[in-house]
N, CA, C and O of each residue as an XYZ file, in Angstrom:
564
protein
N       0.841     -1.181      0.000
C       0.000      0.000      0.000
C       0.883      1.240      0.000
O       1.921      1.230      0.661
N       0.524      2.303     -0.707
C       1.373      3.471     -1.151
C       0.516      4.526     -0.220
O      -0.643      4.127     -0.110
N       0.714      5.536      0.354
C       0.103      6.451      0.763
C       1.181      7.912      0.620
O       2.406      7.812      0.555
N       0.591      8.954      0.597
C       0.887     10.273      1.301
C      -0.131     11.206      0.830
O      -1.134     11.135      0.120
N       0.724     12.445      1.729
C      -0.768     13.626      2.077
C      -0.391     14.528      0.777
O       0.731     14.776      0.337
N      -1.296     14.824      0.431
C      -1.355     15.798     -0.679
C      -2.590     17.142     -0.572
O      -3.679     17.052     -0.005
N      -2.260     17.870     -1.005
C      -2.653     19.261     -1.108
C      -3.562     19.773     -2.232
O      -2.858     20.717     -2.589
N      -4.716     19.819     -3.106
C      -5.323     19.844     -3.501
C      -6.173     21.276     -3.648
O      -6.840     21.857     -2.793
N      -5.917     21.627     -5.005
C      -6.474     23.198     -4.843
C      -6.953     23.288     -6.141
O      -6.276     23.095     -7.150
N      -8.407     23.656     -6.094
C      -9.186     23.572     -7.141
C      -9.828     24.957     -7.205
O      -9.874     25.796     -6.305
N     -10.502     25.059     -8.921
C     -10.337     26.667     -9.362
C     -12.091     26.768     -8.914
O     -12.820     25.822     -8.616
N     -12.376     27.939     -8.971
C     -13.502     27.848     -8.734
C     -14.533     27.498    -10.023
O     -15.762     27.531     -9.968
N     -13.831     27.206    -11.025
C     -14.533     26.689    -12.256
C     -14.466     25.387    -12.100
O     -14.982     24.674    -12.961
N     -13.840     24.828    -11.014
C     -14.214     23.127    -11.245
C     -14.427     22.534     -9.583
O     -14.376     21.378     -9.163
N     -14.643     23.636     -8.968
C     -14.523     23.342     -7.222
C     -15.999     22.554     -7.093
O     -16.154     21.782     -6.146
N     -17.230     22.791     -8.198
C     -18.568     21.790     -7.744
C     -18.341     20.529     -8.750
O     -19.358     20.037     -9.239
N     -17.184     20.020     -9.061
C     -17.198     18.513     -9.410
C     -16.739     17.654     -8.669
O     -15.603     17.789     -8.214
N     -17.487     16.601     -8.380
C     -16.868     15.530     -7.509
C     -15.937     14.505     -7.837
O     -16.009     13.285     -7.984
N     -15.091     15.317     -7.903
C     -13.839     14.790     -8.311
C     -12.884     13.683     -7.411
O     -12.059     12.917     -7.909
N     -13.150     13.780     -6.253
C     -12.121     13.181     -5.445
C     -12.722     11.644     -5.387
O     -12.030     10.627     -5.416
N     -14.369     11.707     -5.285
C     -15.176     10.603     -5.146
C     -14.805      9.606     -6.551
O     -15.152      8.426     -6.602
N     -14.203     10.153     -7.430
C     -13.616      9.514     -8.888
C     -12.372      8.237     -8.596
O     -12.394      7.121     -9.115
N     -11.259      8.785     -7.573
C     -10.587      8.137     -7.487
C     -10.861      6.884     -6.254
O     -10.018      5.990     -6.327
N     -11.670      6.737     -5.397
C     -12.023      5.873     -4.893
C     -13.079      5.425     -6.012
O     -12.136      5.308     -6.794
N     -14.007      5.127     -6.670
C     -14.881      4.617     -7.944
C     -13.992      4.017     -8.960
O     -14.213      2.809     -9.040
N     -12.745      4.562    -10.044
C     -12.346      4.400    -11.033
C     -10.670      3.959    -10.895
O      -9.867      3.547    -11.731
N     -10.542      4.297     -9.207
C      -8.681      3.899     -9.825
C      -8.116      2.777     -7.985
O      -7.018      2.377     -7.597
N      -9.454      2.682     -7.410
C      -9.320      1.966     -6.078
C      -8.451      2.787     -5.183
O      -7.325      2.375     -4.905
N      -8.904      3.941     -4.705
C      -7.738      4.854     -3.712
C      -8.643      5.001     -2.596
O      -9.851      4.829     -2.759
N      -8.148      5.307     -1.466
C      -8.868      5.310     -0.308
C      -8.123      7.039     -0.016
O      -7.219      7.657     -0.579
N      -8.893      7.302      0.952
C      -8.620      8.698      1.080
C      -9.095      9.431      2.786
O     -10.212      9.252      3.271
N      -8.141     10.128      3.380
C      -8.937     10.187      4.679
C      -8.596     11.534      5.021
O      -7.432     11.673      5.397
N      -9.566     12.936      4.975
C      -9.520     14.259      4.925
C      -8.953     15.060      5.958
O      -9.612     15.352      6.955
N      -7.620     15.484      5.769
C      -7.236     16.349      6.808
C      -7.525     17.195      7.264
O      -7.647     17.299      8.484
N      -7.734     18.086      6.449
C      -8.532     19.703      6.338
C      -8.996     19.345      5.444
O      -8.761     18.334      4.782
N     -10.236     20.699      5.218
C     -10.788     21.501      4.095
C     -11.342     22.705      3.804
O     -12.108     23.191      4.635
N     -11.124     23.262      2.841
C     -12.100     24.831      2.919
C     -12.597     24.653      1.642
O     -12.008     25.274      0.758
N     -13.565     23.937      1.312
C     -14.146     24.181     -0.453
C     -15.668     24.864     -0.242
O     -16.643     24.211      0.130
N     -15.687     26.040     -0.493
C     -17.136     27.250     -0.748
C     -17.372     26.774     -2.275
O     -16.514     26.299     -3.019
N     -18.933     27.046     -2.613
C     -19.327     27.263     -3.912
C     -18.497     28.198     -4.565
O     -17.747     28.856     -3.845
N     -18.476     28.433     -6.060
C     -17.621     29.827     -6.733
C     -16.428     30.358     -5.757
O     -16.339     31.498     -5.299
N     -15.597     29.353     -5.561
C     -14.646     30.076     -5.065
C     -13.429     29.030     -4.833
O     -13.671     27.851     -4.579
N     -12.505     29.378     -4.905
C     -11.237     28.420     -4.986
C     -11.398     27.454     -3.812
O     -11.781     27.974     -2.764
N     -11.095     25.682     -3.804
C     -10.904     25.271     -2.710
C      -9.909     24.220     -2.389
O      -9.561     23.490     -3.318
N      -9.531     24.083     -1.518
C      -8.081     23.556     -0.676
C      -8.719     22.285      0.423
O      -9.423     22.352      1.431
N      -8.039     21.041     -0.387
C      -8.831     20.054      0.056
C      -6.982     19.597      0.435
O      -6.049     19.544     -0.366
N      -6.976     19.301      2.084
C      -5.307     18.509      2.211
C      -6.070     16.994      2.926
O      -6.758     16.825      3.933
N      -5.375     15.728      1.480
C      -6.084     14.445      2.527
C      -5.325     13.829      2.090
O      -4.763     14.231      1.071
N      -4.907     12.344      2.779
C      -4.033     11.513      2.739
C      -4.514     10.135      1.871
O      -5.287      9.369      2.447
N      -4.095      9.830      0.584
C      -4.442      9.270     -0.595
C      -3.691      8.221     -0.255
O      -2.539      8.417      0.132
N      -4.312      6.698     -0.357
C      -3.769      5.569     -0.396
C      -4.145      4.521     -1.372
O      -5.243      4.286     -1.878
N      -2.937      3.911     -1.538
C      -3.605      2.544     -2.401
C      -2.444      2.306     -3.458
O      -1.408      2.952     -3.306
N      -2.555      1.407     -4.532
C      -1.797      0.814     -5.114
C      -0.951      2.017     -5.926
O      -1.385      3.122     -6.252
N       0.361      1.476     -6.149
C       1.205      2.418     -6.291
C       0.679      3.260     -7.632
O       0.438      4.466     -7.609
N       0.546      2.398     -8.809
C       0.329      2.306     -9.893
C      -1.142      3.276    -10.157
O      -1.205      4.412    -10.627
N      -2.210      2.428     -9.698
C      -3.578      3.538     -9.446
C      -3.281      5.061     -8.864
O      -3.814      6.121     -9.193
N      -2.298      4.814     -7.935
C      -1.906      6.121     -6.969
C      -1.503      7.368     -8.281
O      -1.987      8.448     -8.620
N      -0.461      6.588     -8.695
C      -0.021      8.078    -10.427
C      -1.201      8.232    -10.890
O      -1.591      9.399    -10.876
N      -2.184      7.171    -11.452
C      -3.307      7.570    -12.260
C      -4.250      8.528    -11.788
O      -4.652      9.562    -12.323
N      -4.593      7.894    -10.460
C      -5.387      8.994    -10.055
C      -4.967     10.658     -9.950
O      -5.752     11.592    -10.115
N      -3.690     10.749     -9.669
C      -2.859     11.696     -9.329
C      -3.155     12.744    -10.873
O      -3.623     13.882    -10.923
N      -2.598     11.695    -12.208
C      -2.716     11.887    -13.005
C      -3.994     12.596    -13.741
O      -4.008     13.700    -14.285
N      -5.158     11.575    -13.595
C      -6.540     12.227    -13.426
C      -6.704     13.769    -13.194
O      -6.879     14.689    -13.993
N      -6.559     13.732    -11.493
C      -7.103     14.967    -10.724
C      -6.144     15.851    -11.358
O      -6.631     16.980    -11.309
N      -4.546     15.885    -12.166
C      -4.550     17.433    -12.868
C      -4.878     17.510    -14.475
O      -4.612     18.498    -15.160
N      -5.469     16.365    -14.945
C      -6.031     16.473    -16.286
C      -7.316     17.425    -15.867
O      -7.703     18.346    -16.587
N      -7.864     17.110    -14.728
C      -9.061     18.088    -14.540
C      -8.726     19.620    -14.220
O      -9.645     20.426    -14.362
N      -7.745     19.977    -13.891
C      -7.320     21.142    -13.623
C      -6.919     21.363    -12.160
O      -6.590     22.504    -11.837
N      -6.915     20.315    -11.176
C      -6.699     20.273    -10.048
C      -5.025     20.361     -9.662
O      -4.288     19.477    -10.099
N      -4.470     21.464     -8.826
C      -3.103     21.790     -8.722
C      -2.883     20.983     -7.369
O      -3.043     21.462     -6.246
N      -2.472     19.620     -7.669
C      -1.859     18.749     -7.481
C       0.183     18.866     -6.517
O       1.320     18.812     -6.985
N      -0.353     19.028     -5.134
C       1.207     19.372     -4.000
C       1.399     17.974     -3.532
O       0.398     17.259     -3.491
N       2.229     17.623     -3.272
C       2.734     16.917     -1.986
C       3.072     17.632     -1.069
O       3.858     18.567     -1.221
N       2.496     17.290      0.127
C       3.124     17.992      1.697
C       3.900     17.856      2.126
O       4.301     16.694      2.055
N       4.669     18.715      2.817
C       6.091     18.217      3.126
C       5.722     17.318      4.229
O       4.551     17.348      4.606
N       6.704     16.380      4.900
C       6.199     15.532      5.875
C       7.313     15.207      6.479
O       8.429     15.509      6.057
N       7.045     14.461      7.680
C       7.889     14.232      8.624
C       7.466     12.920      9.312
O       6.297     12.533      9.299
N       8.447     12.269      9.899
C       8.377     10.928     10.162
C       8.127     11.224     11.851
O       8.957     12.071     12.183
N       7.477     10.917     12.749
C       7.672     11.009     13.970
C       7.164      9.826     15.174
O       6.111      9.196     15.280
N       7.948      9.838     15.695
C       7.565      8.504     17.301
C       7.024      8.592     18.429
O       7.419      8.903     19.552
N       5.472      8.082     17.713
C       5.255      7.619     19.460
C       5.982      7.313     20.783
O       6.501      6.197     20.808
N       6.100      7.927     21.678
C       6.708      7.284     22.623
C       5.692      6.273     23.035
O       5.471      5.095     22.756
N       5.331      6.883     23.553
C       4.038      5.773     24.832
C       4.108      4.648     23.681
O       4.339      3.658     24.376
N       4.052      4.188     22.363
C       3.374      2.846     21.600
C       4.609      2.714     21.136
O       4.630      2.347     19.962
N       5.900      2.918     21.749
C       7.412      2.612     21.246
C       7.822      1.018     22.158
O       8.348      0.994     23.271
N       7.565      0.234     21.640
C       8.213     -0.862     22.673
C       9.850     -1.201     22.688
O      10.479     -2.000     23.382
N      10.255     -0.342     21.721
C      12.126     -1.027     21.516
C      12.569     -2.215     21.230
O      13.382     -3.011     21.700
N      11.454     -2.124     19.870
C      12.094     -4.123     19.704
C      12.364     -4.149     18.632
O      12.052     -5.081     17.891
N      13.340     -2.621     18.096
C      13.984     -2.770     16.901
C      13.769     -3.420     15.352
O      14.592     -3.703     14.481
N      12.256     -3.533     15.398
C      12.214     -3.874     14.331
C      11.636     -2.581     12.835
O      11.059     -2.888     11.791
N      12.097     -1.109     13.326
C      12.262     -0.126     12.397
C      13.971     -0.285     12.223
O      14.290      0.016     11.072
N      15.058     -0.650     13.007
C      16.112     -0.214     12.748
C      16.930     -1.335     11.659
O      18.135     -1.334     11.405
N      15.783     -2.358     11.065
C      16.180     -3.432     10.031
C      16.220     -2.637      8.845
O      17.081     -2.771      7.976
N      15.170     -1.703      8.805
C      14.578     -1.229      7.410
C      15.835      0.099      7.243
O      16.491      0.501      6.282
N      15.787      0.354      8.165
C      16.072      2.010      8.057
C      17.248      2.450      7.157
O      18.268      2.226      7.809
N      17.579      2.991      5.916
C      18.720      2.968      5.159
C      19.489      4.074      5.798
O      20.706      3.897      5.845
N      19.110      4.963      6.200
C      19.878      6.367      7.033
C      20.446      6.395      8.515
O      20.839      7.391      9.122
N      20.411      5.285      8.894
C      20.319      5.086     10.073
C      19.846      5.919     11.447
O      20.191      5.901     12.628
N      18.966      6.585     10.728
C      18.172      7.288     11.649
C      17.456      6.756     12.396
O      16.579      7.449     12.913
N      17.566      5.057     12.806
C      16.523      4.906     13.857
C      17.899      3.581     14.023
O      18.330      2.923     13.076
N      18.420      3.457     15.640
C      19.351      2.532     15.490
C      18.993      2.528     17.412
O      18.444      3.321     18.178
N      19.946      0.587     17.624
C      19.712      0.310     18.587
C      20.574      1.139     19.461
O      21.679      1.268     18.934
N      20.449      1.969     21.013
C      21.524      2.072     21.721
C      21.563      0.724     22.472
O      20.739     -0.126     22.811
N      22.939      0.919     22.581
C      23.343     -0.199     23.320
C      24.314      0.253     24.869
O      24.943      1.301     24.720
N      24.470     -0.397     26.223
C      23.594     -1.517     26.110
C      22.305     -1.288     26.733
O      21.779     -2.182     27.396
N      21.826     -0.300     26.590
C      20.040      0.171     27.048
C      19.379     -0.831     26.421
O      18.353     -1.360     26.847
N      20.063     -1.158     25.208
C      18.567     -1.936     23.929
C      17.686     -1.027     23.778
O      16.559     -1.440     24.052
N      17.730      0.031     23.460
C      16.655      1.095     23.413
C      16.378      1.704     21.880
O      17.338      1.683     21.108
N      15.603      2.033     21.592
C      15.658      2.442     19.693
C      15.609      4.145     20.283
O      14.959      4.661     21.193
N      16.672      4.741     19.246
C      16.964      5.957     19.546
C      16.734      6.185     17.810
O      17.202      5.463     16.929
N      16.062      7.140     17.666
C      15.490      8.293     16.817
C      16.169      9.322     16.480
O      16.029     10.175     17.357
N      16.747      9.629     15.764
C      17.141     10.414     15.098
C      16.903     11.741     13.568
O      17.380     11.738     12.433
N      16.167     12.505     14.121
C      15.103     13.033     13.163
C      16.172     13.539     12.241
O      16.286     12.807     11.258
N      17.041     14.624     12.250
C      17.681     14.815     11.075
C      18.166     14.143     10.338
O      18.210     14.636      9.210
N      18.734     12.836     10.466
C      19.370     12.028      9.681
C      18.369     11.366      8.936
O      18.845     10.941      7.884
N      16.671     11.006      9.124
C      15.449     10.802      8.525
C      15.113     11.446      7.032
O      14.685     12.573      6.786
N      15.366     10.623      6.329
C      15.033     10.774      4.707
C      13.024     11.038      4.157
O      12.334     11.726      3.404
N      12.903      9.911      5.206
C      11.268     10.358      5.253
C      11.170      9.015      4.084
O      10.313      9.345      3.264
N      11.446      8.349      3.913
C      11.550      6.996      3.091
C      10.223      6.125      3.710
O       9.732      5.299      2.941
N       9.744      6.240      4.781
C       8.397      5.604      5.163
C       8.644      3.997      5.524
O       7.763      3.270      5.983
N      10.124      3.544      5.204
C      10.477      2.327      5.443
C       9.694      1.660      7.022
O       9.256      0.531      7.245
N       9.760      2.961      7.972
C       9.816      1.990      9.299
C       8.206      2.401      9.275
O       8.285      1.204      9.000
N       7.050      2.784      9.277
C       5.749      2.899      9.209
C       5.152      1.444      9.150
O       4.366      1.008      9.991
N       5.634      0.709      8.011
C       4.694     -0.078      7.907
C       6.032     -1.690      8.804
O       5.701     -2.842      9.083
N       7.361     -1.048      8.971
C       7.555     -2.391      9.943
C       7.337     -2.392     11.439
O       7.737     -3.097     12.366
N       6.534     -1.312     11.323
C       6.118     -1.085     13.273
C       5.564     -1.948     13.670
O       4.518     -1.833     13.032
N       5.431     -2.852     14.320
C       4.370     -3.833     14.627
C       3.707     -2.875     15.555
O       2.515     -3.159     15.438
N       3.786     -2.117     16.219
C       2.941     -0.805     17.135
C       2.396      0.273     16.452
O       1.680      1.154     16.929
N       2.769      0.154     15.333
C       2.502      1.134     14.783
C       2.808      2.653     15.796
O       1.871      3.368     16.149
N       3.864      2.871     16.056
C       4.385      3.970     16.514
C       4.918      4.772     15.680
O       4.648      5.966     15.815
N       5.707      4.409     14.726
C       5.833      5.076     13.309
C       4.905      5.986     12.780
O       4.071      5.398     12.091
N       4.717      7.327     12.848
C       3.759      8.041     11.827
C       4.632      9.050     10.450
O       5.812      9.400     10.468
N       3.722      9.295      9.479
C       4.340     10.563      9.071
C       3.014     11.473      9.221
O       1.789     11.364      9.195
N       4.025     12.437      9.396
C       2.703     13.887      9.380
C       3.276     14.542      8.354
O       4.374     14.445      7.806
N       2.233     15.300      8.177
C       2.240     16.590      7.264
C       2.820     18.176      7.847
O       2.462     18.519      8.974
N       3.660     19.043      7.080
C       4.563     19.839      7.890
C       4.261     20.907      7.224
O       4.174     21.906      7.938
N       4.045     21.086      5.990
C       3.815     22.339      5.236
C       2.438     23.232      5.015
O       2.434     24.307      4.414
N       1.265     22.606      5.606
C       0.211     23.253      5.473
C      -0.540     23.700      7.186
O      -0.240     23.131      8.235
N      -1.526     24.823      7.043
C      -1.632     25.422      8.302
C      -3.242     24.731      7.971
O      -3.990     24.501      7.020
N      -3.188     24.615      9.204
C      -5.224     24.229      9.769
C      -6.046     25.659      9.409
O      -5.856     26.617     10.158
N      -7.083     25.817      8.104
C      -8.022     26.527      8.699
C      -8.504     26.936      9.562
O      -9.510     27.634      9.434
């Protein structure tokens, strides 16, 4: 499964088509709404986190700017639960940057945000799912 958050800004000549409902119908994407501000006649800014097969993922992508939809990626950031962190090293297999490595001899997984590429490697080997990425570049309505 492919995911990230994207940014979505539509003109007010195409802000009453239901466009987003297209890519869950025609290309299998799932989608789960971060923000939004879409008014009738008037520009709108839809930021939601698009998932699903890698391949469908371009198409749809593809789609929404054949329609005229100005199509961002958000900047993002990888960040750790503490409290759902158990330290059982199984992000520091994946990790190519070594931004997530065992200390020793604590046995403890130590985090390292700058050295983080944002590669999404350790997300899906969390068995805690403590792994998130967030979104960094857009402000909450």
């Amino acid at each position: 499964m492919y995911s990230k958050i994207l940014i979505l800004r539509f003109s007010k000549e195409i802000v009453h088509k239901p466009l987003v409902c297209a890519l869950v119908k025609d290309y299998d994407l799932t989608f789960n709404i971060l923000n939004a501000t879409v008014l009738p006649r008037k520009e709108g800014i839809l930021v939601l986190e698009l998932s699903g097969d890698r391949k469908n993922f371009r198409q749809g992508v593809k789609y929404l700017k054949d329609q005229g939809v100005k199509v961002q990626n958000a900047e993002q950031e990888v960040k750790r639960d503490e409290k759902k962190c158990v330290h059982c090293g199984a992000c520091t297999a994946v990790c190519p940057t070594g931004a997530l490595c065992i200390q020793r001899p604590e046995m403890t997984v130590i985090f390292d945000q700058k050295k983080c590429s944002v590669c999404e490697l350790c997300v899906p080997a969390c068995p805690t799912r403590a792994m998130k990425v967030r979104p960094t570049n857009y402000v909450f309505f």
